[in-house]
N, C-alpha and C positions, 0 to 999 in steps of 0.2 A: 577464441571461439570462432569457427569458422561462418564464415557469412554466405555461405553457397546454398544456391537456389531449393531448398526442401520438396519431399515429393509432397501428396494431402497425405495426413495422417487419419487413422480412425482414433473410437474413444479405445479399443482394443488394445493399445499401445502402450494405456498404463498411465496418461496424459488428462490432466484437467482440464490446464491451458496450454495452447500453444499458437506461438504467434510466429507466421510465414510468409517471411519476404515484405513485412508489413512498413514501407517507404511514407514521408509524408510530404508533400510542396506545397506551400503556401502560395496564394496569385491573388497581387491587387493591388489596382490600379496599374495595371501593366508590369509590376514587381513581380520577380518570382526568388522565392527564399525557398531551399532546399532546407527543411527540420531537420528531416530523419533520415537517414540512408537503409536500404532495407535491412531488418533486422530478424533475425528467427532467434527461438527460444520457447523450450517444452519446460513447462511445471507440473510437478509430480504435486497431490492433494494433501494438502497439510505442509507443506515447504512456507519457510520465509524466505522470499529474496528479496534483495534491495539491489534499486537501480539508483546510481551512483554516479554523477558528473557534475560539470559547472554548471550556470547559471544558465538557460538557454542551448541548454546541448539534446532538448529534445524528448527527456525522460517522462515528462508532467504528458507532452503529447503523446507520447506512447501508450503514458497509462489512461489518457482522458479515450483514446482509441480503443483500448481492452472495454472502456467503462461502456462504452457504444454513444459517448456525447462526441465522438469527432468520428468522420468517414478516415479513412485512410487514400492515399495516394498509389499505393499500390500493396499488391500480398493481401490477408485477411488473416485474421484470430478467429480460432476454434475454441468453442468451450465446453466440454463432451463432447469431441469429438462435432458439433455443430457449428458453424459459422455466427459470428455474433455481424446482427443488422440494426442493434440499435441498444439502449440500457434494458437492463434484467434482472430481475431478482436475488438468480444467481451469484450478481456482481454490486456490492455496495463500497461508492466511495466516501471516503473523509479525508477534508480537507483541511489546510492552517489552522483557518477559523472556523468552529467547532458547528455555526449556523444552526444555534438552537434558536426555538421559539421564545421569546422572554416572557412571553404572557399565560408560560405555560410551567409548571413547577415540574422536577426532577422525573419524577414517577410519571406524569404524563407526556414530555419529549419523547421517553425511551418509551411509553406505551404508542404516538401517535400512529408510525409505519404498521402495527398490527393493526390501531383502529382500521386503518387507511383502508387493509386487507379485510376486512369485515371477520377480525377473530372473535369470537365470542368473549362476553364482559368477563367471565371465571377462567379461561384459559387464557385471556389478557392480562390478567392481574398477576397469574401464579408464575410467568416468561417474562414480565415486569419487575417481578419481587425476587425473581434467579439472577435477574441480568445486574438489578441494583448491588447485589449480595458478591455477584462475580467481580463488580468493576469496584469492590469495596467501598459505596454511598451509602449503605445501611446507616440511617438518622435523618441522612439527609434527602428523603423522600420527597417533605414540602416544599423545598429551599427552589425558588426560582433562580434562575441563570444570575443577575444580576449579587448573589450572594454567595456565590462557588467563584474559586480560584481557576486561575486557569487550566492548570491539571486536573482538576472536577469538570470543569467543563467539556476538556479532552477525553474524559470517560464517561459522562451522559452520552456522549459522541459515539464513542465504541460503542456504548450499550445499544443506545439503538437502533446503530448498524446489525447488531449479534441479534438484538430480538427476531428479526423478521427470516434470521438461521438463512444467510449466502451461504455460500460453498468460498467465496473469496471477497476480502477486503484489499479495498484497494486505497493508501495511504498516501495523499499530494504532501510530502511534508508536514506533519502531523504537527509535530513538536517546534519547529521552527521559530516561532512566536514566543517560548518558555522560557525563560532564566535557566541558566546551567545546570543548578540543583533539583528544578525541577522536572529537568529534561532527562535528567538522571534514573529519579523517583518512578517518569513513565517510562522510560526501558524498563524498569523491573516489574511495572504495573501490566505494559504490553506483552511482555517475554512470558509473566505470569497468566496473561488471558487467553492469548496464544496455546500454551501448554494445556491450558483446561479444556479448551474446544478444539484442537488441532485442527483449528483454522487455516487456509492457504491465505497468506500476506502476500501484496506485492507493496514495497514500500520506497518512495521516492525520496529522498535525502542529498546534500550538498554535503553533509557532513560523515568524511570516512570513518571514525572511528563509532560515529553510531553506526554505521552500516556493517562493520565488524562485530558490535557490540551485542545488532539484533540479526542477521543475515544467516540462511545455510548457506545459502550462493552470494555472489555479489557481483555482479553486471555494471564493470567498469564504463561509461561512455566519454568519448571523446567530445569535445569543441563541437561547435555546430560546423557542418553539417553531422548531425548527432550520429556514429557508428556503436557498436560494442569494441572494444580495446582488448577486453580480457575478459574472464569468468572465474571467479577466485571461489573456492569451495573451502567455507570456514568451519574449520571442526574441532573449532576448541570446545571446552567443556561447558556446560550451562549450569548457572548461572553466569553471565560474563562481567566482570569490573572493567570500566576503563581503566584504569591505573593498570591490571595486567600487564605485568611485561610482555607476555606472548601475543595480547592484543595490540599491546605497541607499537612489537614484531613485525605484524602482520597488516597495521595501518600503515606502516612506512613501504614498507614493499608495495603497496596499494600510490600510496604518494608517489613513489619512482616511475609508475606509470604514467599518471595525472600530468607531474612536469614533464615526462621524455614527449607527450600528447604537446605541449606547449611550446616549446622550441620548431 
């Protein structure tokens, strides 16, 4: 994908988000650590992409930048077409750790962001009792945090992200924390809530075959200083199994990059 300088784009273009020329440098104490090299990239509304690279190659700053908790170093992110100067409604992240309230049982985590927004007590209950129903919690309503698994936990999470209805989620490694089989369980959970809201995801991952498993794009990044390497447009069929051969396919071709990145 080509990394040359973008003109501004308006919201006319067809673009939810787009991010231009958006560079980041770290400084301190006389250090200077180049993150990010500048990066451009337009998302179409309702897209999943995954951003994809090692450990420190920049992808988490990227999207803590979209989020508007980090300034950038250079370039800016438009979101309609407007320039993001700080976090928005628009844009809700989630991260590893799901940072629920423990003092607060299932139905009122995923209700607090509406309290928060001063929604009325009957249309906070009725976007509360959708959102539990969406992320599959129906029973476990009462259940505070300390009695949900951790894939329960990953979906109060979602949920009330979805209640307060962004236009985009933005995913730090979501799953990363989860046992294989339940990392499993949430692709099919996320793939499925995805579908029902045609939400736009941006979602952060180390792990290539999840980013095959849930991606329409996938935004290969290199080593730090973090660039784009490639742009792989995955069109296999949905629902996706890991075990797929064609997903397999399509992880190892993705791998071939990642090493030739390494050498």
């Amino acid at each position: 994908m080509s990394q040359a300088p973008l003109q501004m784009h308006a919201a006319s273009d067809g673009y939810l988000l787009q991010v231009v020329g958006v560079g980041k440098v770290f400084r301190n104490a006389g250090q200077v650590i180049e993150a990010l090299r500048p990066i451009n990239m337009d998302v179409k509304a309702g897209e999943f992409i995954c951003l994809l690279g090692p450990s420190g190659c920049g992808k988490s700053t990227l999207l803590n930048i979209i989020a508007g908790l980090e300034t950038s170093s250079s370039g800016e992110v438009l979101s309609n077409g407007h320039a993001i100067s700080g976090p928005g409604s628009d844009r809700v992240m989630l991260f590893q750790d799901a940072a629920l309230f423990p003092w607060l049982d299932v139905q009122h985590n995923i209700a607090f962001g509406l309290r928060q927004a001063g929604c009325p007590a009957a249309k906070r209950d009725a976007i509360t009792k959708q959102m539990i129903s969406l992320v599959n919690l129906t029973g476990f309503e009462r259940n505070y945090t300390y009695q949900l698994s951790g894939g329960m936990r990953q979906r109060v999470a979602i949920a009330r992200a979805l209640a307060i209805n962004p236009s985009i989620l933005l995913m730090d490694e979501p799953f990363a924390a989860l046992d294989a089989l339940t990392r499993d369980r949430m692709h099919i959970e996320l793939e499925s809530i995805w579908s029902a809201t045609n939400k736009t995801i941006l979602f952060v991952t180390h792990n290539v075959r999840e980013a095959v498993a849930l991606g329409d794009r996938v935004f290969v990044f290199s080593a730090r200083p973090g660039r784009i390497l490639q742009e792989f447009r995955i069109t296999l069929p949905r629902p996706r199994m890991l075990e797929d051969h064609a997903l397999v396919d399509c992880t190892s071709e993705i791998m071939a990059v990642l090493r030739q990145d390494e050498r």
